[in-house]
C-alpha positions as CSV (number, residue, x, y, z in Angstrom):
1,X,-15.6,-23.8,-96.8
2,X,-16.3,-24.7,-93.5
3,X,-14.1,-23.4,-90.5
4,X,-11.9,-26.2,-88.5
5,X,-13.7,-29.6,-88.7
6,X,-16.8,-28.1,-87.8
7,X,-18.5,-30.6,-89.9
8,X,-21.8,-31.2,-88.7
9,X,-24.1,-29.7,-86.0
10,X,-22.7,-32.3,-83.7
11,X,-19.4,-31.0,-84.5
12,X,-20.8,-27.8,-83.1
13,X,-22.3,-29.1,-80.0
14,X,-19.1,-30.6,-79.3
15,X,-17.2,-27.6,-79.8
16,X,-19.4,-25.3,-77.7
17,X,-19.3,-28.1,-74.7
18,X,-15.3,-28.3,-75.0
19,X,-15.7,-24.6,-74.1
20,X,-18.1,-25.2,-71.2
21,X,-21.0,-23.7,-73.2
22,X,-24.0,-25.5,-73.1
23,X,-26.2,-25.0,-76.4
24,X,-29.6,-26.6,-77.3
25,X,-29.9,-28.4,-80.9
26,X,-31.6,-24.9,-82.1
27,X,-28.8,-23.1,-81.5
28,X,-26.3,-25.8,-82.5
29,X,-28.3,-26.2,-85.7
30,X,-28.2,-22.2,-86.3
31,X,-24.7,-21.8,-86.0
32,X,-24.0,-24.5,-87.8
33,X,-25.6,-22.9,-90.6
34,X,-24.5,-19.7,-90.3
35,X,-21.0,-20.6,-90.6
36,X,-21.9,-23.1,-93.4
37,X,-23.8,-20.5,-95.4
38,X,-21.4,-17.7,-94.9
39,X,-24.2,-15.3,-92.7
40,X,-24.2,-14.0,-89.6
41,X,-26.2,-15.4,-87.1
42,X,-28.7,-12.8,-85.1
43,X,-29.6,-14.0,-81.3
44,X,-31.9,-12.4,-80.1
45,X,-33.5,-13.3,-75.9
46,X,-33.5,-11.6,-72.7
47,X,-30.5,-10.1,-71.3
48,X,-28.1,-12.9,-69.2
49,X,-29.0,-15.7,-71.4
50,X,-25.7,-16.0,-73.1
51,X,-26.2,-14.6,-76.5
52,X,-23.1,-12.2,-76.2
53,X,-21.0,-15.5,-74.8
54,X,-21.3,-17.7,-77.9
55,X,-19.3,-14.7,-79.8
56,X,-16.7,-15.3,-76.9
57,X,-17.1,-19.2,-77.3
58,X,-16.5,-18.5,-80.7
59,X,-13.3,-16.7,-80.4
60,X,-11.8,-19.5,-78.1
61,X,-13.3,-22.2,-80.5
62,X,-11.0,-21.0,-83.2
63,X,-8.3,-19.2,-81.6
64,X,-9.6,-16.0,-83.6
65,X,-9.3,-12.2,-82.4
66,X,-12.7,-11.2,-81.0
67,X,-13.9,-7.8,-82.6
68,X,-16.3,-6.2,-80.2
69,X,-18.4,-3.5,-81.5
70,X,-21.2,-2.3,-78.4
71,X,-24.1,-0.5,-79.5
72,X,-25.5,2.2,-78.0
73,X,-28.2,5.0,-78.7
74,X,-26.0,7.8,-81.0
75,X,-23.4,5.4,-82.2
76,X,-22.7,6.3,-85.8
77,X,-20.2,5.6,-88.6
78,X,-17.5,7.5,-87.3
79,X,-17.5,5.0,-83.7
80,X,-18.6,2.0,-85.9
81,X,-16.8,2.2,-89.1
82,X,-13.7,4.3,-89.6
83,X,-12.8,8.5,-89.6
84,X,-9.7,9.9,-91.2
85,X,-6.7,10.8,-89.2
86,X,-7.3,14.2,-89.9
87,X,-4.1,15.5,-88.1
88,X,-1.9,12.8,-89.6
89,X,-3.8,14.5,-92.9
90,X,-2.7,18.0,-92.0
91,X,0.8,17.2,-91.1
92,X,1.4,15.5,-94.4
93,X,-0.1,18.1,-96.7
94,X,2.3,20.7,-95.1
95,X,5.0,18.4,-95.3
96,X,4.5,17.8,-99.2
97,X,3.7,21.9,-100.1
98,X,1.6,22.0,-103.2
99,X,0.5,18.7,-103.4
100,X,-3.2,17.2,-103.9
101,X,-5.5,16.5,-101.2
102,X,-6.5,13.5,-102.9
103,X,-2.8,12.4,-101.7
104,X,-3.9,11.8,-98.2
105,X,-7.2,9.5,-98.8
106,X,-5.4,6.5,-98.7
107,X,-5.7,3.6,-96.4
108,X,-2.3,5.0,-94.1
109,X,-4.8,7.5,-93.2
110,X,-7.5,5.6,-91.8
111,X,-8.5,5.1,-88.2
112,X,-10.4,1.8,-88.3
113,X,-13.4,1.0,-86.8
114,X,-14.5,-2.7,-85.6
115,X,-16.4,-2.8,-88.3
116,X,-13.6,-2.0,-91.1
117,X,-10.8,-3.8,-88.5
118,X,-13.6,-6.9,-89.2
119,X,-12.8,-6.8,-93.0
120,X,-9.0,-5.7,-92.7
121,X,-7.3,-7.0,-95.3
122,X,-4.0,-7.4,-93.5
123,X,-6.4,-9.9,-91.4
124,X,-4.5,-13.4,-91.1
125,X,-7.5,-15.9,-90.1
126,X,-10.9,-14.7,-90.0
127,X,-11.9,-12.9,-87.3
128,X,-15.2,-13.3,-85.0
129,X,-17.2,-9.8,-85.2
130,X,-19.4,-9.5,-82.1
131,X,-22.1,-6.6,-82.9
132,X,-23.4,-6.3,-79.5
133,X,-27.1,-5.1,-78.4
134,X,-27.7,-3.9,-81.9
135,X,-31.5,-2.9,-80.5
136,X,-29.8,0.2,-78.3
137,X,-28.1,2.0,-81.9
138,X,-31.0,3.9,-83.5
139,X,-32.9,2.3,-86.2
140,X,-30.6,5.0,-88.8
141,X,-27.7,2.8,-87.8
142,X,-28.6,-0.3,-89.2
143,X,-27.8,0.6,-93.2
144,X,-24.5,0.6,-92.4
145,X,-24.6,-3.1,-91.5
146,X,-26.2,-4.3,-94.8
147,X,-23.4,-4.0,-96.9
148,X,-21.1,-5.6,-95.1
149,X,-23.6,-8.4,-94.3
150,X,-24.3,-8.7,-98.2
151,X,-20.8,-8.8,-99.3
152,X,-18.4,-8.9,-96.4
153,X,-17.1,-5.3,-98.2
154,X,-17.3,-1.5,-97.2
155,X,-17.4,1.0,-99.4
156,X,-15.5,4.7,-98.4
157,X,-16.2,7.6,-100.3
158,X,-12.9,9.0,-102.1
159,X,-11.3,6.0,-101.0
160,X,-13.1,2.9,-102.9
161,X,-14.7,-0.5,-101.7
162,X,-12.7,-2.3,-99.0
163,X,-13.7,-6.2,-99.3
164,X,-12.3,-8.8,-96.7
165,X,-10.0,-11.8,-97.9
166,X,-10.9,-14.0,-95.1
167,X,-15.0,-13.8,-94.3
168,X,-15.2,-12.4,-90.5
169,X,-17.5,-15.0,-87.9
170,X,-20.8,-12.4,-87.5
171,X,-22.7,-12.7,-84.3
172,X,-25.3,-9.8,-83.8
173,X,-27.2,-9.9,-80.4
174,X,-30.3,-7.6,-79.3
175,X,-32.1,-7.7,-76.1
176,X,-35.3,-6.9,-78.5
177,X,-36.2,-3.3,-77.3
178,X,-36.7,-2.7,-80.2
179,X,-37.9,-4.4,-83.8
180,X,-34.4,-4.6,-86.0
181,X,-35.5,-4.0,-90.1
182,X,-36.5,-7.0,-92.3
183,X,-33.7,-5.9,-94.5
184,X,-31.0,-6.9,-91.8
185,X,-32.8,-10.1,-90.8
186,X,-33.0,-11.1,-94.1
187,X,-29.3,-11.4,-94.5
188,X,-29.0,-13.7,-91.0
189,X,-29.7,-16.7,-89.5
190,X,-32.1,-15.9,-87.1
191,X,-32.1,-17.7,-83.0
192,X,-34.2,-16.7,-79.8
193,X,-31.9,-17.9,-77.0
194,X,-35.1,-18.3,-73.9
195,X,-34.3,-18.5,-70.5
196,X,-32.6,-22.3,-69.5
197,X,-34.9,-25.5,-68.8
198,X,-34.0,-26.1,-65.3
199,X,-31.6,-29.4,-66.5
200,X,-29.9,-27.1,-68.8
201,X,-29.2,-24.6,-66.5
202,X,-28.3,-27.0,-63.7
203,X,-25.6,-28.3,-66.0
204,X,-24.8,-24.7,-67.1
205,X,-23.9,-24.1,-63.1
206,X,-22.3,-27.2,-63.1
207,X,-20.0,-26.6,-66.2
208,X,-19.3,-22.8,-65.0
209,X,-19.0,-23.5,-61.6
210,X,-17.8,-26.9,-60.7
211,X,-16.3,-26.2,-57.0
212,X,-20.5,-25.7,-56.2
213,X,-22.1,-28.7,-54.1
214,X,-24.4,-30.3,-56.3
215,X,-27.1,-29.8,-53.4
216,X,-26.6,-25.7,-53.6
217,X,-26.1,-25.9,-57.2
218,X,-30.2,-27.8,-56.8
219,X,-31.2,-25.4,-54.8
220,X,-29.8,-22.0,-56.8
221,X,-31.1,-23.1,-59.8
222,X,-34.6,-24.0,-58.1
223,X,-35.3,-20.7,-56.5
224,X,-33.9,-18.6,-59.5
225,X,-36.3,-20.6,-62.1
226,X,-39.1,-19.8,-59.2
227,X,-38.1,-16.2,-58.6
228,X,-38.6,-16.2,-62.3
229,X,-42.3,-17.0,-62.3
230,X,-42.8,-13.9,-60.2
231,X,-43.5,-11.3,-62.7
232,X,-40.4,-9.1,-61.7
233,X,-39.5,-5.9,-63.3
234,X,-36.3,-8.0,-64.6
235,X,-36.1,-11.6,-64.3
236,X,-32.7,-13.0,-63.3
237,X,-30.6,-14.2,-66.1
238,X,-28.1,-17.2,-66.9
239,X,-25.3,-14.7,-65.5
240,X,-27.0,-13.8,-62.3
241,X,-27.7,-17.4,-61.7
242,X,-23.7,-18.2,-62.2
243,X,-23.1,-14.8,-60.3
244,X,-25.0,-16.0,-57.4
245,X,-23.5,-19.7,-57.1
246,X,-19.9,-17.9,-56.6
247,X,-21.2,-15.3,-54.1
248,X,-22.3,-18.1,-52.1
249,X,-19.6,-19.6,-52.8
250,X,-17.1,-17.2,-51.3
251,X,-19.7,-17.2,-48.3
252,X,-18.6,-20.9,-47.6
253,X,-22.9,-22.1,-48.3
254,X,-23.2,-25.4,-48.4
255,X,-27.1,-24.7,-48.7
256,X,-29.6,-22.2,-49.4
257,X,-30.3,-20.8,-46.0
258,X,-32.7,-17.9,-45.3
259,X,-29.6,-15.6,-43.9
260,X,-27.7,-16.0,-47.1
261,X,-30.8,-15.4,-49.3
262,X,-31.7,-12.1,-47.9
263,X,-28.1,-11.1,-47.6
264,X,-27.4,-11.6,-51.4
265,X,-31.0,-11.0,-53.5
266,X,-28.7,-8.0,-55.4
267,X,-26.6,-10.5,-56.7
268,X,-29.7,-11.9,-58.7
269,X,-32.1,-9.0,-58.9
270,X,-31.2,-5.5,-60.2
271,X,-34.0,-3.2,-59.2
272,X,-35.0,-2.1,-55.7
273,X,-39.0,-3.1,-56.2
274,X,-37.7,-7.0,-57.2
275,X,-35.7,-6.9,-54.2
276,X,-38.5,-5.3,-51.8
277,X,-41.0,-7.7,-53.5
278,X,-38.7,-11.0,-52.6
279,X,-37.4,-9.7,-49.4
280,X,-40.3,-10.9,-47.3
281,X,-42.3,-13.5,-47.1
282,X,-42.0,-14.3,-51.1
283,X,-38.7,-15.3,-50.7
284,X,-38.8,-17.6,-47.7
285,X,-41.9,-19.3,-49.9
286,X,-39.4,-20.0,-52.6
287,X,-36.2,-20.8,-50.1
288,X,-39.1,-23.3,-48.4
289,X,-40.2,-24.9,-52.1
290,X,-36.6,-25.5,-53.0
291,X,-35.1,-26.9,-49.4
């Protein structure tokens, strides 16, 4: 059944928009399907294009908790999943002399994990489960996930097979550092989320941002598409672009001027040789394309 009166993919569209998210009929279409199909939806693009903000979106869409789980190299089942209280354990068999261990593998006794919080039982509405830069956890990490993605259950040794009663919302994002395994794809509905055409992203800036002149708004969005061209060691994402438009923002621009470009490249670039390589005459060729 579908979630809300998300009906259609226009339903969708319209939903995202409310929420000042602005998605292209690919990604309107995928998450429409996703949620119609009961899979989670796998968006993968370059970092600061938005893929971890449709999990937000999401959230806000259907006034469901937001379960974060962020990846990184190392993570295992014990961050991901659940552990044992094992000093709640050891109080209670001292408490109850003589009695079975087995007494104290019970669900009282478990520290839950996003993952396990996801499926939680005791959940009222479905939750949205954001699993965040999967491409950072080690490849090892992954056969955790298939389970749940199969059957929307866990199973605990000693313990049993913990199923959900209301289906978490599954958005997975990766930055693509990495390949993730056919066996995980296969149980999503797949999206690349590319950098912005320059009329989506201007109406991203204008959504986000609204107290931005539409004339700096131009001219942001101009020189960050053209910075963009530049082979960079990181091109500037969505974010930076929204980052920027408030820096100058709380500058008082009106315009792109050479003073406030110079002053603020760290706002949109994140490495030193990007920064050296606009700092020059680079970036008063862009400033002078987009005046």
């Amino acid at each position: 059944m579908m979630p809300l009166e998300l009906h259609s993919i226009a339903d969708v569209a319209g939903a995202l928009a409310q929420h000042r998210y602005v998605a292209d009929a690919g990604l309107s279409t995928s998450l429409f399907l996703a949620l119609k199909m009961g899979k989670a939806l796998l968006l993968e693009g370059e970092p600061g294009v938005g893929k971890t903000e449709v999990a937000k979106v999401l959230s806000a869409v259907f006034a469901a908790p937001l379960i974060r789980l962020q990846c990184y190299e190392g993570i295992d089942i014990g961050q991901a999943v659940y552990e044992w209280n094992y000093p709640r354990q050891l109080l209670e068999l001292q408490s109850r002399q003589g009695s079975s261990a087995a007494t104290v593998y019970s669900e009282e006794f478990l520290l839950r994990r996003p993952l396990l919080q996801a499926i939680d039982q005791s959940n009222e509405r479905a939750p949205v489960l954001l699993i965040d830069e999967l491409d950072r956890a080690d490849e090892e990490f992954e056969s955790f996930l298939l389970e749940l993605l199969s059957d929307f259950q866990i199973t605990i040794p000693v313990l049993g097979t913990l199923a959900a009663r209301h289906r978490p919302i599954v958005i997975i994002t990766s930055n693509r550092t990495r390949e993730l395994h056919d066996a995980l794809k296969r149980r999503c509905v797949y999206h690349w989320i590319d950098y912005p055409s320059r009329e989506k992203e201007l109406e991203i800036v204008r959504r986000k941002m609204p107290g931005v002149g539409e004339r700096l708004s131009a001219q942001i969005v101009d020189f960050v598409q053209a910075a963009r061209r530049q082979e960079l060691s990181k091109n500037p994402g969505v974010a930076e672009t929204l980052d920027w438009a408030e820096a100058l923002q709380h500058l008082n621009a009106e315009e792109l001027s050479r003073e406030a470009v110079q002053a603020t490249l760290g706002v949109i670039l994140k490495y030193q040789d990007d920064v050296d390589k606009l700092r020059g005459g680079l970036a008063d060729e862009l400033l002078a394309r987009v005046q």
